[in-house]
N, C-alpha and C positions, 0 to 999 in steps of 0.2 A: 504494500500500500504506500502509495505518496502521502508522507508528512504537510510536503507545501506542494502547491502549486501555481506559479504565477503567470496568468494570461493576458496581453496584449496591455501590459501598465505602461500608461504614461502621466511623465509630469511635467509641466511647466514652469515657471519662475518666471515673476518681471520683474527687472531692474532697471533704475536711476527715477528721473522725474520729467512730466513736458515731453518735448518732443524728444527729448535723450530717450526717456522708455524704452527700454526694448526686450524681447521676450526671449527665454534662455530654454532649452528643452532638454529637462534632465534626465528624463527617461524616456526613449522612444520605443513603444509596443514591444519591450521585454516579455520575454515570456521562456519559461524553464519547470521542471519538475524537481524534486528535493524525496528521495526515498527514506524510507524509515529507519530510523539506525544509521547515516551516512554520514563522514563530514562532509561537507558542500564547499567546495571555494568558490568565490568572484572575483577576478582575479582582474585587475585593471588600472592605469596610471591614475594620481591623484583627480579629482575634479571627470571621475568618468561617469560617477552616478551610482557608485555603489553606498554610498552612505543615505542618499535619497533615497534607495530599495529597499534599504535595511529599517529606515524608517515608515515607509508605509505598511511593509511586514507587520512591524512593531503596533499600526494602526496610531501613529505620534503622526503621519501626513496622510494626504486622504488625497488619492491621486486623479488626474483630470479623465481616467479613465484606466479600463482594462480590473480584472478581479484577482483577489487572491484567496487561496481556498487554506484550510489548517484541518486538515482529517477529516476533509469532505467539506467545513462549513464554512462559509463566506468570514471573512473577520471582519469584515466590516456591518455585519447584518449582526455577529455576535462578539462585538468589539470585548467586552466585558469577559467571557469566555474566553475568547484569544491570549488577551492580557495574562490572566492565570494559567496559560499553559506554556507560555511564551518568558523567556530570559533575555535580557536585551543586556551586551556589554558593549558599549561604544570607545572610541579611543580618547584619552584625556583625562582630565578628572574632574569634569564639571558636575559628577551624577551622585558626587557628595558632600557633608557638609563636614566642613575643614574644622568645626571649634566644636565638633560633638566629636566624642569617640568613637572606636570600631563598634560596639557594642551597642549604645545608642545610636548609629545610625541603621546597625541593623533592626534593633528594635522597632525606630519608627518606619523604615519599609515594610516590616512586618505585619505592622497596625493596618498600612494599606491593603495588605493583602489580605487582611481579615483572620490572621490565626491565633489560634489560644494560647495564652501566656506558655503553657508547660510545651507546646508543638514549637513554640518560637524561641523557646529557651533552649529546648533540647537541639534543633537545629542550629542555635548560636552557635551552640559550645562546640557542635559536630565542623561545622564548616570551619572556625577557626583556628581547630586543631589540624584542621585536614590543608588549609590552606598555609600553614606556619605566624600564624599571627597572636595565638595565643599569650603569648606571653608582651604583647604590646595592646591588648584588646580595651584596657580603660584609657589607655594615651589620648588625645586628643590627632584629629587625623591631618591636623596642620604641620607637624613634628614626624609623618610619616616621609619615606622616598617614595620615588614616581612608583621602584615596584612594588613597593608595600600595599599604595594606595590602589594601583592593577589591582593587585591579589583579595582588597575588599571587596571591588568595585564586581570582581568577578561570584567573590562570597553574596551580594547584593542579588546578582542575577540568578543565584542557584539556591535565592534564599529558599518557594516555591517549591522548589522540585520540581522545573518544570519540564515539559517533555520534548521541549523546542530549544534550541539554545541559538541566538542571532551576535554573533561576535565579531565585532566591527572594527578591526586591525588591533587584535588583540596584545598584540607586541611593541606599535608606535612608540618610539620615545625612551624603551628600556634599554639597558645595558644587557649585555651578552647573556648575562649568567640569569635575568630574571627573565630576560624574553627564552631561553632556555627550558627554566619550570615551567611558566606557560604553556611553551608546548606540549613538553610531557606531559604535564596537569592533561589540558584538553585531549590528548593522544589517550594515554593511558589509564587517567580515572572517567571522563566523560564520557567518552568513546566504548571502549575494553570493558572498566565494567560496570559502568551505571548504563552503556546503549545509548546514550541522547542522540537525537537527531543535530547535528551542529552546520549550522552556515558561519562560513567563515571570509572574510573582507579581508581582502590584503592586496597589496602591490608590492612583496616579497614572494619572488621567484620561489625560492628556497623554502618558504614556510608552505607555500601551498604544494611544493613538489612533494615534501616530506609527510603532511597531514593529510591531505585529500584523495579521499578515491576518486571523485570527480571535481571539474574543473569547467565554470563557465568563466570565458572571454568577456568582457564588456569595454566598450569604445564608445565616447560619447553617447553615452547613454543607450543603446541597441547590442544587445546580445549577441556575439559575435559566431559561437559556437559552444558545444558542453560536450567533453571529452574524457579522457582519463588523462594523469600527468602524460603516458605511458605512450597513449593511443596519440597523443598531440605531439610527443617527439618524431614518430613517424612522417610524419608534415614534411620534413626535410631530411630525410634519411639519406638523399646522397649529394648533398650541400653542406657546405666548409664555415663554420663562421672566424671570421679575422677578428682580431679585438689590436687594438692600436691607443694606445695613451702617448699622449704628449703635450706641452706645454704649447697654449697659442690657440687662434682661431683658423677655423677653414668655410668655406660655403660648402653646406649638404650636397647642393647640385654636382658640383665639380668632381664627387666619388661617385653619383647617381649615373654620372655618363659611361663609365668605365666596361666596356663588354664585360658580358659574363654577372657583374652585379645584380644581383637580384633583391635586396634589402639593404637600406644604410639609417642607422640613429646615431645621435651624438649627444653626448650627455655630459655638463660643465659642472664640473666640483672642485670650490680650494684650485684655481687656477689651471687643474689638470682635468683634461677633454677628453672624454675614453669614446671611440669610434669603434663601432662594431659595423662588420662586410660580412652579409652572405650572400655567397659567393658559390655557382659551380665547381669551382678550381679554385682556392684564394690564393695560388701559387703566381698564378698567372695575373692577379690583378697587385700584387703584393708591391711589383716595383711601379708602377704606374701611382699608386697611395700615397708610396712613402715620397715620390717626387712632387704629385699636391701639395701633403702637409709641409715637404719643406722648401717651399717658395718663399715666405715671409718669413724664413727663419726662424720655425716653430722646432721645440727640441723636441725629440723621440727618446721617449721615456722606455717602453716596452713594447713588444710586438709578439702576440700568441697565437697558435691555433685551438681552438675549442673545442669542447661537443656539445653539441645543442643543447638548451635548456629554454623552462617554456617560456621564459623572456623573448630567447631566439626567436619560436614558436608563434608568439604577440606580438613581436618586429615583421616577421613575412606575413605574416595575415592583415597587418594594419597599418603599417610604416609609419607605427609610434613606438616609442619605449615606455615601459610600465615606468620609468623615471622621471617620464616626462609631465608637465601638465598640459593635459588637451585644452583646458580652455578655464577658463574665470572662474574658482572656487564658488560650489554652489553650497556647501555645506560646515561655515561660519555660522 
């Protein structure tokens, strides 16, 4: 049975004022299925509309169209129902209050939820043993780190027990070792052995290689394809990708023209520009590259061959990088 299922949603946004107005289209007739028991990725650069999806799920947006079902029933005809079986953890920490405790804030989501002091105690004390927070649990949550406060924010969502789990770049912002737990946490307790259904929001290559049985694409807003990590390397099975860092600028076009090219991103960090080619042959475009980049005396840092990963994957399908932003932050 499908957990979720989403048909033909879209959303709009209008932005500025007067004649500046203009209309932004967050979601265009998405539509995908989510099986029971599965983690789900959406896998997509900043600003492509996965945080507006993950919000109408949630029944927090109410979209210009199209339906989504939760074990058959509309959420939105049983918004209220949805809510209680649905966990929502978004990335940031706007979704608690920094001068109450871990304890106290669980309590008062709890209140929302409508449970019995001894049901909401017993599960304080479960999830923040299970989540290592115990021994910080009367602190005040202002005094926590970013992962500390992840790891309530995730306690928040599983206060419930609920049978949906909607987790919106669940690792944003962490350092290695707590975006690490996370995983495992969702991997191995959510998954393995409590079963949850989990959709998972990312623009981390890596985190959705490693969690997801399946894998939908999204690109401004339109559902690009849903695959397995596995079945989407496939895509390019006998194509080379180049990866090129170096110091300096280049025009896209100018690698775009190179026979044999078939995919170019470029992506600017800390003054260093990593260029990825895929390429039939990258042997053969390798010296025609390196002669671009060093027209203007841009230095060459490193130069590798790859194997595909589903970055690669979302580069030939759409000639964006999951690094990139498609377009104007719709979810501020």
């Amino acid at each position: 049975m499908d957990a979720l299922e989403i048909k033909d949603l879209t959303k709009k946004f209008r932005r500025g004022k007067g004649l500046k107005k203009k209309e932004i289209l967050a979601l265009d007739s998405a539509s995908f299925a989510i099986h029971e028991g599965e983690i789900f990725g959406l896998l997509g650069p900043n600003g492509a509309g996965k945080t507006t999806l993950v919000r109408c799920i949630a029944t927090l947006l109410i979209p210009d169209k199209g339906k989504i079902f939760l074990f058959g029933k509309d959420v939105f005809e049983n918004s209220l129902w949805a809510r209680g079986n649905i966990g929502l953890l978004t990335s940031g920490e706007r979704t608690l209050y920094w001068k109450l405790s871990a304890v106290d804030n669980l309590k008062f989501f709890a209140a929302l939820y409508g449970m019995t002091p001894k049901e909401r105690d017993k599960r304080i004390d479960y999830l923040l043993e299970l989540l290592g927070l115990k021994d910080v649990a009367n602190e005040r949550v202002e005094k926590y780190s970013s992962g500390m406060k992840q790891k309530l924010s995730l306690a928040r969502a599983l206060l419930h027990d609920p049978k949906v789990l909607l987790l919106d770049e669940p690792t944003l912002g962490l350092d290695p070792g707590f975006a690490r737990f996370i995983r495992n946490f969702i991997k191995e307790e959510l998954r393995e052995k409590y079963k949850k259904t989990i959709l998972l929001t990312t623009h981390y290559m890596e985190e959705a290689d490693e969690l997801c049985d399946r894998v939908a694409f999204i690109d401004k807003g339109k559902i690009i394809d849903v695959k397995s990590p596995a079945e989407y390397k496939k895509e390019i099975p006998h194509k080379e990708v180049l990866e090129i860092k170096f110091i300096g600028v280049i025009e896209k076009s100018a690698i775009e023209k190179i026979p044999t090219v078939e995919s170019v991103s470029l992506f600017y960090e800390d003054d260093i520009t990593t260029l990825k080619i895929i390429a039939r042959h990258s042997e053969d475009i390798l010296s025609e590259a390196l002669n671009i980049i060093s027209k203007d005396n841009n230095k060459i840092l490193t130069i590798n061959n790859l194997k595909a990963t589903l970055e690669d994957v979302f580069i030939y399908l759409t000639g964006t990088s999951l690094k990139e932003d498609t377009r104007e932050s719709l979810e501020e």
